[in-house]
Each structure stands twice: as structure tokens, then as C-alpha cells.
N, C-alpha and C positions, 0 to 999 in steps of 0.2 A: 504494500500500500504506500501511493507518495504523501508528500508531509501533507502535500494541499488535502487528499483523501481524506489522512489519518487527521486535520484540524479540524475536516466538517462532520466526520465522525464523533467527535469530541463535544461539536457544538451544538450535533442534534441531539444527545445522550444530555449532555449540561440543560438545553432546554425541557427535557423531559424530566428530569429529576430536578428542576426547580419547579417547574410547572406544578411537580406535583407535593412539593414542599407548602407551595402559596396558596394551593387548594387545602392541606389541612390547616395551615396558618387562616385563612379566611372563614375556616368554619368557629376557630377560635372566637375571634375577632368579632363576627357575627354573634356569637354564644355573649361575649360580654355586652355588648350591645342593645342585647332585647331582656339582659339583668341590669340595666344602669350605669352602662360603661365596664370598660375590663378591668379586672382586679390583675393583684401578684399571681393568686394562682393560673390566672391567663398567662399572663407575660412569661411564668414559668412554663409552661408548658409549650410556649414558642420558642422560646430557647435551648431547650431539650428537643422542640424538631429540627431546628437548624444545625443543635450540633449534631443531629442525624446527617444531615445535607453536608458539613462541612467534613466529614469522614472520606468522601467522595473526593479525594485531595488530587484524583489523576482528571478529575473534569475541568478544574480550576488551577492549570500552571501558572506560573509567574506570568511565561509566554505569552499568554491570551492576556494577560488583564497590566500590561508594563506601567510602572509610576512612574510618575517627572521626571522627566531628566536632567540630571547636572544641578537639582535645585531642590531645597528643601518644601517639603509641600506631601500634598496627596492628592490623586483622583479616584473618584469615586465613580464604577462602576457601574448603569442601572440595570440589573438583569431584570426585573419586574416592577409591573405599577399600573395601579386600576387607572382606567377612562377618566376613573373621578378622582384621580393624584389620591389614592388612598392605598395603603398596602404596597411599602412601594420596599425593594430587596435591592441591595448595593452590595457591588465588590471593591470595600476600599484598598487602594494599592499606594504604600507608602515607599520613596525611597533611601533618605538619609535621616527621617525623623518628623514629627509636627508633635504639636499641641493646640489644646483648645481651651481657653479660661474655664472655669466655673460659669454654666449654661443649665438654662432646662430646655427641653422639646416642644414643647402642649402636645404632645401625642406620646404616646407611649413607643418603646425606643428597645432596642433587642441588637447587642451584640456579641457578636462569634469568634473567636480565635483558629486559622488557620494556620500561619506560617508568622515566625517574629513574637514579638509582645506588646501589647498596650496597658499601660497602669493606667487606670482609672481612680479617682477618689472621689466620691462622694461625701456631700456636704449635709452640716444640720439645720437647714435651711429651707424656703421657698423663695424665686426671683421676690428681689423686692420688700425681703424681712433685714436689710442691713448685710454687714459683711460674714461672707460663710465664713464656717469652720469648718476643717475636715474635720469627718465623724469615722468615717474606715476607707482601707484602700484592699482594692484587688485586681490581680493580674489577670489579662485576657491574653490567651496564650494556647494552643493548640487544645482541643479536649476540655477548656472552659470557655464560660462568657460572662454575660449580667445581663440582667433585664430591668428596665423603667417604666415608673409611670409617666405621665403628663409632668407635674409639678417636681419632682425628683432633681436635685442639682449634682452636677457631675463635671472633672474635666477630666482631657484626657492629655498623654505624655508618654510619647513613643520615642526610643534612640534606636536606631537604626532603619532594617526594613519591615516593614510586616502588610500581610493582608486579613485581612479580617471579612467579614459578614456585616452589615449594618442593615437590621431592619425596624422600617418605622410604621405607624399607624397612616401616618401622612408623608408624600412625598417632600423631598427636600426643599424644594421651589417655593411652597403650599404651608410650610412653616415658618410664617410673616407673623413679627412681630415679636418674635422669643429674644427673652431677654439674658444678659452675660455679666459677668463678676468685673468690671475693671478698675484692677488696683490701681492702674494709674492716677485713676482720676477718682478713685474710694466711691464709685456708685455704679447701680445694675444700670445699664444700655443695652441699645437696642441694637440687633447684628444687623448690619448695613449690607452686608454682601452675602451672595448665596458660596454654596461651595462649589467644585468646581465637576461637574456630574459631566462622565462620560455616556451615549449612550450606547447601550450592548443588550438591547434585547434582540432576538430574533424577527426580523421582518422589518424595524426599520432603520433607518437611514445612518449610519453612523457622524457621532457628532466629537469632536474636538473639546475639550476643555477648556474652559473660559481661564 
């Protein structure tokens, strides 16, 4: 088989086992939903399917999903994402390192460990009660993750490379208005910029990173 074969063999097998990741994620999602929004035990139970999906470590090489180059940063992935920017799955791809201040989502937030590490820390806090404090940290790292709610404060603090899993209740576009920790100036703001989402679903159009 040549490489070109053996990529699109890779790519229809990767679409069929996400596909079929987002359909149990969406029954989730749907279940907290019609109980008054998702709990922990929802977002745990997403988390434990992804780290099913992220076991699949030969569908998701480096190869397919390459980060920045020459520059420190991340792009982000979009394998899946409803019509209506809901449910939406990223393959983030880091190459020398990022960070993210202290943030919430307003949507509930699911990540995965593949390849590398991500420390995370979360705060004791909600945007907007004053300056956080860390309350505990944990490494996202092949075989684990973490899961969030909506109001949940978290940064994140990667050295080196890694790829991860990131999934949200809402697409990354679609989450206007979430507020961030900046010490600089000792108060929560508003994120100005989207992140930089590549797109990689099957069927359409491939897009460049902003």
C-alpha cells in the first residue's frame, strides 16, 4: 500500500471511530440536558469515552495533525462539531510549549492526554469572585484527562510537545464572552481572540490557522 493509500486508510478508520465517539458523547450531552444541564457525572463519563478514542494512538500520528512551526503556540484540530457549533472535538497539536491564564469555558470542557503533558491547575474560584487561588493540580498525560463544568476555573502549562483531545459542549468560535485571570492588570477580562482552529473534518474544505 503507498503512503497516499495507507493516509486515507487512516483517515476513513479516524472518521469512523470519532464519529462514533460523538454519537455516544451526544447521547451524554442530550441525557444532561433534558435533567437541567450536565453534571460531573456526565463530564465523567465523557472523559472515560475519549480516553477510549485516545487509545487509538495509530489513527492520530503526529503526521496528520503537525503544530506551529518554529514558534511557540498551538493549533487546534477540528475533527467534529454540530451544525449548531455544539459538541464540537479538537486535536490540539503543541510544538515547543503554550499556556493559558486562569479561564472558564461557559460550556463544559473535556480533556484527553495522548502524547506529551499538560499540567493543569485549577482554581477556588468563579470568573469574576476576585483573584484565584490554586486549589489542586493535575497532569494530563497519556491514559489520563479532566473534565469541567461551565463555571470551573482552570489554566493550562505545557513544556514541550504534546497532543491532546479537547472537547467542548460548544465550539471554540461560539465561546464569546469567557472571561481570564490577568495578573497583569489584577482583574478577570474578556478573551479578545479566538484560538487558532484548524479544520480537519472529513468532507470539508481544509483551513489554515489564523
Amino acid at each position: 500500500m503507498s503512503a497516499s493509500d495507507s493516509a486515507q486508510t487512516r483517515a476513513a478508520e479516524r472518521a469512523s471511530a470519532v464519529a462514533d465517539a460523538m454519537d455516544d458523547i451526544a447521547k451524554i450531552d442530550a441525557h444532561g440536558r433534558e435533567h437541567g444541564g450536565i453534571d460531573r457525572s456526565g463530564i465523567a463519563r465523557i472523559k472515560e469515552r475519549l480516553l477510549e478514542l485516545a487509545t487509538h494512538t495509530e489513527l492520530f500520528p503526529s503526521e496528520d495533525f503537525p503544530p506551529p512551526d518554529g514558534e511557540r503556540g498551538s493549533f487546534n484540530y477540528r475533527l467534529a462539531q454540530n451544525d449548531d457549533d455544539t459538541l464540537a472535538l479538537y486535536v490540539q497539536s503543541v510544538s515547543t510549549g503554550t499556556s493559558a491564564p486562569p479561564h472558564e469555558h461557559t460550556t463544559w470542557a473535556v480533556i484527553v492526554g495522548m502524547r506529551g503533558q499538560e499540567l493543569n491547575r485549577f482554581y477556588d474560584c468563579c470568573a469574576g469572585e476576585g483573584e484565584p487561588n490554586v486549589e489542586r493540580e493535575e497532569m494530563v498525560e497519556r491514559g489520563t484527562g479532566v473534565a469541567m463544568l461551565g463555571h470551573d476555573i482552570h489554566s493550562i502549562h505545557i513544556e514541550g510537545a504534546s497532543t491532546n483531545f479537547h472537547c467542548y459542549g460548544l465550539a471554540m468560535e461560539a465561546m464569546t464572552g469567557r472571561r481570564y485571570w490577568s495578573a497583569e492588570h489584577g482583574e478577570w477580562r474578556i478573551f479578545s481572540d479566538v484560538a487558532s482552529v484548524v479544520e480537519a473534518r472529513p468532507g470539508y474544505p481544509t483551513t489554515a490557522a489564523a
